[in-house]
N, C-alpha and C positions, 0 to 999 in steps of 0.2 A: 498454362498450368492453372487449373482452376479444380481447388481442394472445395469438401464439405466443413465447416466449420460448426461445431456446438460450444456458445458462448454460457458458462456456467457462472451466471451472477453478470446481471445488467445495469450496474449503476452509473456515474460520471463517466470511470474509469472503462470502463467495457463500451461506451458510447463511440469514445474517441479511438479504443481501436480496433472498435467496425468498420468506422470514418478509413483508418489506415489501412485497414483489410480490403476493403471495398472498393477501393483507390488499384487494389493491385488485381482486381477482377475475381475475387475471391467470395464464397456463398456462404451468409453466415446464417445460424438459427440463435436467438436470443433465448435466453430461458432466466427467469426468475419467479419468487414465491408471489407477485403482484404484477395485473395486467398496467401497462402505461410504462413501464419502468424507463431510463432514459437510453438505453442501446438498443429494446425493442423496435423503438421511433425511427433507428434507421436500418435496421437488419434487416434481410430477405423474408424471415420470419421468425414467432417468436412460441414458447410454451410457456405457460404456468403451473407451476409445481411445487411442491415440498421436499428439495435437493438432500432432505435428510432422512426421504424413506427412498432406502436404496429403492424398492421394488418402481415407486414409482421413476428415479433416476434409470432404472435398466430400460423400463419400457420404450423412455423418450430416447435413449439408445438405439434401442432397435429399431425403432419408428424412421428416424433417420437414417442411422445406419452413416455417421460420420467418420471422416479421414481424422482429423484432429479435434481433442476434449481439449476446451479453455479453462480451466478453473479462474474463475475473478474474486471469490468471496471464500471464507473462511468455512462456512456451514453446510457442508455437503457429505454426504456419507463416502467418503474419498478413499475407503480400503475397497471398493468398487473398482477404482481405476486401476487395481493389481490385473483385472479378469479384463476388463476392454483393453487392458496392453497385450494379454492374448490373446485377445481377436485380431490383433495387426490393427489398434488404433491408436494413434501419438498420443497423449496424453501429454500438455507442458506442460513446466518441463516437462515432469514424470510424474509417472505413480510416484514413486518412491519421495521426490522433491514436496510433492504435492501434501504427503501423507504428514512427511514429518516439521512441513513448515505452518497445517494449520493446526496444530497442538505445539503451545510455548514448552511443552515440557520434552519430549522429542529433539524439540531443535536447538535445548538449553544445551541438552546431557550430548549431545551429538557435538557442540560447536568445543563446550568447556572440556567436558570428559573426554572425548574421543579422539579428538581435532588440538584440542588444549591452546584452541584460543583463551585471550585476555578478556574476564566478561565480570561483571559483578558478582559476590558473593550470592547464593539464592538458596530457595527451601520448598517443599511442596507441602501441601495440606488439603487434608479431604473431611475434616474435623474441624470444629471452630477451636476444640481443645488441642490440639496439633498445627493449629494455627497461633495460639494465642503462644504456645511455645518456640515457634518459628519465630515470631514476632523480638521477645526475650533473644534468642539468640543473636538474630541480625541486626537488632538496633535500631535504635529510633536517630533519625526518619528512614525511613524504606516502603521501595514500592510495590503494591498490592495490584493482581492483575488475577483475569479467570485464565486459566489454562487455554481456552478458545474465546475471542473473540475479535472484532474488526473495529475502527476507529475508534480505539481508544475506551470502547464501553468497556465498565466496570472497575475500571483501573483508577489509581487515586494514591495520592504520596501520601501515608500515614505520619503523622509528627505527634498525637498527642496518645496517649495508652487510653485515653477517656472514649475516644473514637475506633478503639478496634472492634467493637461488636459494627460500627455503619460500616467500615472499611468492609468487611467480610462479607455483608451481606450484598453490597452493592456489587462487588467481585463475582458470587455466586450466583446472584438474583438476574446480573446481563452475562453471563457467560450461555456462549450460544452451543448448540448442538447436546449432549448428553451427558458432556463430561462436569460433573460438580467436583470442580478442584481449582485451587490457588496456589500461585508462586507467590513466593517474597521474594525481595530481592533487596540486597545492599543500596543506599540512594547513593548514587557517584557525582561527586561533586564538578561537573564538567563546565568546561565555561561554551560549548558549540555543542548541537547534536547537529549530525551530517547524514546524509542519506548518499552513497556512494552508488550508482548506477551501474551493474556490470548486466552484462551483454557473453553469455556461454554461447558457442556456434557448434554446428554439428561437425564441419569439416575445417575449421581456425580455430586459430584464437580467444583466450579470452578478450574483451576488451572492457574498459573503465568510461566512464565519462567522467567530466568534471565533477569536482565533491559538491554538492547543492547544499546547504544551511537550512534548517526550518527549527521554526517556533511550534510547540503546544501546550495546550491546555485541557484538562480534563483527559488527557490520553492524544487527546486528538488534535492532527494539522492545525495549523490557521496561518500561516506564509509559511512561503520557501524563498530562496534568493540564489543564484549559479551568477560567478563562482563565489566562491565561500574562503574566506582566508586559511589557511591550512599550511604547515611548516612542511617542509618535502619528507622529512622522516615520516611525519604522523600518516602523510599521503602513503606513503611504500609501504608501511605497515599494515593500512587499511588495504591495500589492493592485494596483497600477501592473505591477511584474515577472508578476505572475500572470494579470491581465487579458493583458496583449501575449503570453504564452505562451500560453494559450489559447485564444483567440482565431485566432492564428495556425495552431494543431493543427486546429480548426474540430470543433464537433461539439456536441450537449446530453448534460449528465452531470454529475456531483461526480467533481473533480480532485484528487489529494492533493498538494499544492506544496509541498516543503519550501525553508526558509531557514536557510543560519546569518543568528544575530546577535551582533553584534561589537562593539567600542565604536568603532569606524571605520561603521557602518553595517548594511545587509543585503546577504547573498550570497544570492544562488540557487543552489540544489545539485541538487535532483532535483524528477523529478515522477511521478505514478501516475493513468493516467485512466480510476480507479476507487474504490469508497471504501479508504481507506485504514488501515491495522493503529492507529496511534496514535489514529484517530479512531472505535477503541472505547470510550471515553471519554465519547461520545455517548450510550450505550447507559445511561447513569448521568442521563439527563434534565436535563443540563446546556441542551440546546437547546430549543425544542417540539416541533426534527424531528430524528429521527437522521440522521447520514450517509448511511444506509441509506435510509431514509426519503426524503432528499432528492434520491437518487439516483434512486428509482422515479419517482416526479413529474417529477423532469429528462427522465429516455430515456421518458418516455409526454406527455408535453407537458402535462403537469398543473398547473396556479398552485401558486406558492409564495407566496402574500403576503407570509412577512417570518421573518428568521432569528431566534431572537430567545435570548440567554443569559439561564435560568431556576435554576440554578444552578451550584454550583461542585463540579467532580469530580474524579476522577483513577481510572485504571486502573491495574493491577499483574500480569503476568503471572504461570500457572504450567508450569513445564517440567519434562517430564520430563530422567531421568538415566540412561537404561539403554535399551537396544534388547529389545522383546520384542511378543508377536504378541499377549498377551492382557494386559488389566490392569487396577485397578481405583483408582478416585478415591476418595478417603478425606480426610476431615478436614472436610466440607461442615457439619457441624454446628456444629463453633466456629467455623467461619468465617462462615456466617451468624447467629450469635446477638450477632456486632457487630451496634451500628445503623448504620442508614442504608447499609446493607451489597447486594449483590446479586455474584451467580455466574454465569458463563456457561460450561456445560461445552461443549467443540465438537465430542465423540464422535467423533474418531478411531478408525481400527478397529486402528492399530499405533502404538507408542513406540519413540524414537529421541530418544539425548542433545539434548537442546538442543529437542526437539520442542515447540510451543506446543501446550499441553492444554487449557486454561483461560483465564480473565480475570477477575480480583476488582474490580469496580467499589463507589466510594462517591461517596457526594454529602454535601453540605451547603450550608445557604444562601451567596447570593452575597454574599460579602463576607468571609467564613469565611476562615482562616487555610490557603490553598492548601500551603501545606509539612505542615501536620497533615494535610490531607485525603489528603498523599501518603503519609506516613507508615502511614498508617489504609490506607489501598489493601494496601502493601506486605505491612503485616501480616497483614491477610487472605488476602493471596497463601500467605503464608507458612503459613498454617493446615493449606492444601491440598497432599496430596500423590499422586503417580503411583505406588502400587505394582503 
């Protein structure tokens, strides 16, 4: 069986599951807005384009003429992929998944409204004045987010009324694609956010993987750690929320679900239906499959027999600090001469503060002291640097 695959958004995440694609004799075509990107480097081949003028998005369609569309990235003109599901091309999950998971607003009203999961209070705005009114309503502190965007740009926990005009604009000014709008949202006071991995199959089961733990900042990752402490109610909860969102989106693939956890219970907050940044963590042999892994088997209709946690991990990112067009990674030798240690460069071809460069993954046995193995991650992180 050997499928056409179009990879839509080539970053970290789209690298690693070429790597898994490619493994299973699978053809992929990379595509993103900048030559060099990091899944180009290893894809059969690759396009550059601007994912959000449809016409250009139809063409490298037709060009190809692919079995399955991968959406990787939030910025694509993705009411497209209602018309390539009627040409007989998979779309993962789905058009439909696709559509309503990269607008926050879609998949607020779909999870809370529709679904009547547990989610934070929220509010939408297209107006600074209809924003400054959301704001009044849902209280200080609460969090500000564009309606579209990916790692965390634009998003920012408001606390003081003095800063609602930067909250706003930073919201609008990184919101990607076309949409100028903001959610508010109630801040939930949780003491863990979780990223729960599910796995939709075409002809099974759903399936869960362990709950992963991640930290961020600015919106965005910076560790994960599997497993993650979790009370078995708040676990059934969240696989319940996850299941009925799913399900409902429709489509086979690995979903990245986050949860806060609270001592009041579990909230649903977001979701990604594709593998997810916290769940490089995987990549540390915590599973017998990686995210990546389980993804290819999901969108090729491949058995999964069983998920199964093999040990205990944690990743730790590294970022650059400066904007420049050439650079070089340094520090990989003390960084792997920890044990139990491993490195993932993602070969970026340019640096930009805050840009993810890297990922320091560690393991150790299950049962292992999760806060050292974080610890140990970090460190590693820390070995590495962007100059």
């Amino acid at each position: 069986m050997n499928k056409k695959i179009l990879l839509l958004g080539s970053g970290e995440l789209g690298k690693e599951l070429v790597i898994a694609l490619k493994r299973m004799g699978q053809t992929v075509i990379a595509v993103d807005s900048y030559s060099g990107a990091p899944a180009m480097q290893v894809a059969d081949a690759f396009e550059v384009l601007d994912m959000l003028d449809g016409s250009e998005l139809d063409a490298v369609v037709e060009k190809w003429q692919p079995d399955l569309i991968v959406p990787e990235i939030e910025a694509i003109r993705t009411e497209r992929f209602y018309d390539y599901e009627a040409q007989a091309i998979q779309v993962v999950p789905s058009a439909r998944a696709a559509n309503f998971t990269m607008n926050r607003k879609l998949i607020r009203d779909l999870a809370s409204k529709e679904l009547g999961l547990r989610t934070a209070r929220y509010h939408y705005a297209t107006t600074y004045q209809a924003f400054e009114e959301a704001v009044h309503s849902i209280g200080l502190p609460c969090v500000v987010k564009p309606l579209m965007s990916s790692s965390g740009k634009g998003q920012s926990v408001l606390r003081d009324l003095a800063a609602m005009h930067e909250a706003w604009e930073y919201a609008v000014t990184n919101s990607r694609g076309d949409i100028r709008e903001v959610i508010i949202e109630e801040f939930i006071a949780f003491h863990t956010e979780i990223t729960l991995l599910t796995v939709t199959q075409k002809n099974a089961p759903t399936l869960f993987c362990p709950p992963i733990g991640h930290r961020q900042e600015r919106g965005d990752y910076q560790e994960s750690w599997q497993p993650v402490a979790i009370a078995e109610s708040d676990y059934i909860d969240a696989c319940q929320m996850a299941g009925k969102v799913t399900e409902a989106l429709t489509g086979a693939g690995l979903w990245g679900v986050e949860f806060f956890l609270t001592d009041n219970g579990v909230y649903f907050s977001e979701l990604s239906p594709r593998p997810h940044d916290t769940g490089m963590v995987t990549l540390a042999g915590t599973q017998n499959l990686s995210e990546f892994e389980l993804h290819a088997r999901a969108i090729l209709g491949l058995p999964i027999p069983e998920i199964k946690l093999e040990r205990a991990g944690a990743s730790a990112v590294v970022l650059a600090n400066k904007t420049a067009t050439s650079y070089s990674i340094e520090g990989l030798d003390a960084a792997l001469a920890q044990p139990r240690t491993d490195v993932r460069v993602f070969g970026k071809p340019s640096i930009r503060p805050y840009r993810r460069m890297a990922v320091a993954l560690v393991h150790d046995a299950i049962g292992s002291s999760i806060e050292r193995v974080r610890k140990e991650a970090i460190d590693v992180a820390s070995k590495i640097s962007v100059v």
